[in-house]
N, C-alpha and C positions, 0 to 999 in steps of 0.2 A: 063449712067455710073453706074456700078455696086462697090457696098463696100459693107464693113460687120458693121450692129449697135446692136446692144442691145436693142431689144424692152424691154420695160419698166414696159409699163402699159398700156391698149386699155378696153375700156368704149363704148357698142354702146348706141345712143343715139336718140332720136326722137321728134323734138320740130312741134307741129302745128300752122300755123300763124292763132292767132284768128279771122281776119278780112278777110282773103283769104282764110282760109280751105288749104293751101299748104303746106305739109309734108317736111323736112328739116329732112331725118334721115342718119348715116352714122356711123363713129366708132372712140371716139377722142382719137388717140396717143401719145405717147410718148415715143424718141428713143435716144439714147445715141454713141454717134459715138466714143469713146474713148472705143474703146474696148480690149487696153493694161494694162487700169486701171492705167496708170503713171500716179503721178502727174505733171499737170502741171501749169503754172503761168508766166504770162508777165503784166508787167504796175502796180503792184501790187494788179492785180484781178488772181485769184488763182483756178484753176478746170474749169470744162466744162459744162454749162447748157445743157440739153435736150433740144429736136428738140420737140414741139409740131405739132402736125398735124392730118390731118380729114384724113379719109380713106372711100373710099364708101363703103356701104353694102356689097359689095359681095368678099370683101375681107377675111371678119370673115375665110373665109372656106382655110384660108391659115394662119390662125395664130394657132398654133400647139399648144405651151403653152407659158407664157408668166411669168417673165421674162426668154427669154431665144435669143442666138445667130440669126442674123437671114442677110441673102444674100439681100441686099435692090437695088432695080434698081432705080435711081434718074434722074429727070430731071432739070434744070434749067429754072426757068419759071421767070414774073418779077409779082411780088408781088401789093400790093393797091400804093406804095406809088413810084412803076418804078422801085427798086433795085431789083437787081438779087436775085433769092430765090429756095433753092430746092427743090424740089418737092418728094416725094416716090410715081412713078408709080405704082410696083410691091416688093412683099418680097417672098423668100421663108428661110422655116425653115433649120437652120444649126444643131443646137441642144442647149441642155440645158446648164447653166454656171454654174461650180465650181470656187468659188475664193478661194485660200489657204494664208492664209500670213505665212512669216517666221517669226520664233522666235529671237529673239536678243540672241545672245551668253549668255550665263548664267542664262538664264531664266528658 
């Protein structure tokens, strides 16, 4: 399924396991699926958390700049704990974000 998020912020990263020698490197994200910028609020929790998430290596060479608009391909996968969870196969770059706010009358 293809949407549009808001990458955030992406960190690559490379941890080695000291007892195995086994590299664990990739690129951790973070992506914002409100890309209308409305607020929103139900149950009296208010706004929208960010989607964290690892990205393997060889993604880098598709992150253009960051934060900026971005086409995200998602999968539905099930998670540690069995609940449905999505995934971001693939991103490609939209372009970069202007937010403008309006002014209140008489300001």
């Amino acid at each position: 399924m293809k949407m549009q998020m808001v990458l955030l912020y992406t960190a690559p990263y490379k941890i080695v396991d000291e007892k195995t020698g086994q590299i664990n490197e990739g690129i951790s994200a973070f992506l914002y699926g409100n890309t209308d910028f409305k607020p929103k609020s139900k149950d009296n929790i208010s706004g929208e958390k960010p989607l964290k998430q690892a990205f393997p290596t060889n993604m880098l060479a598709k992150i253009k700049e960051v934060p900026a608009l971005y086409e995200v391909d998602v999968e539905m996968t099930a998670g540690a704990d069995l609940k449905p969870r999505l995934t971001v196969v693939d991103l490609n770059y939209i372009g970069n974000l202007e937010i403008a706010t309006k002014q209140a009358k008489g300001a």
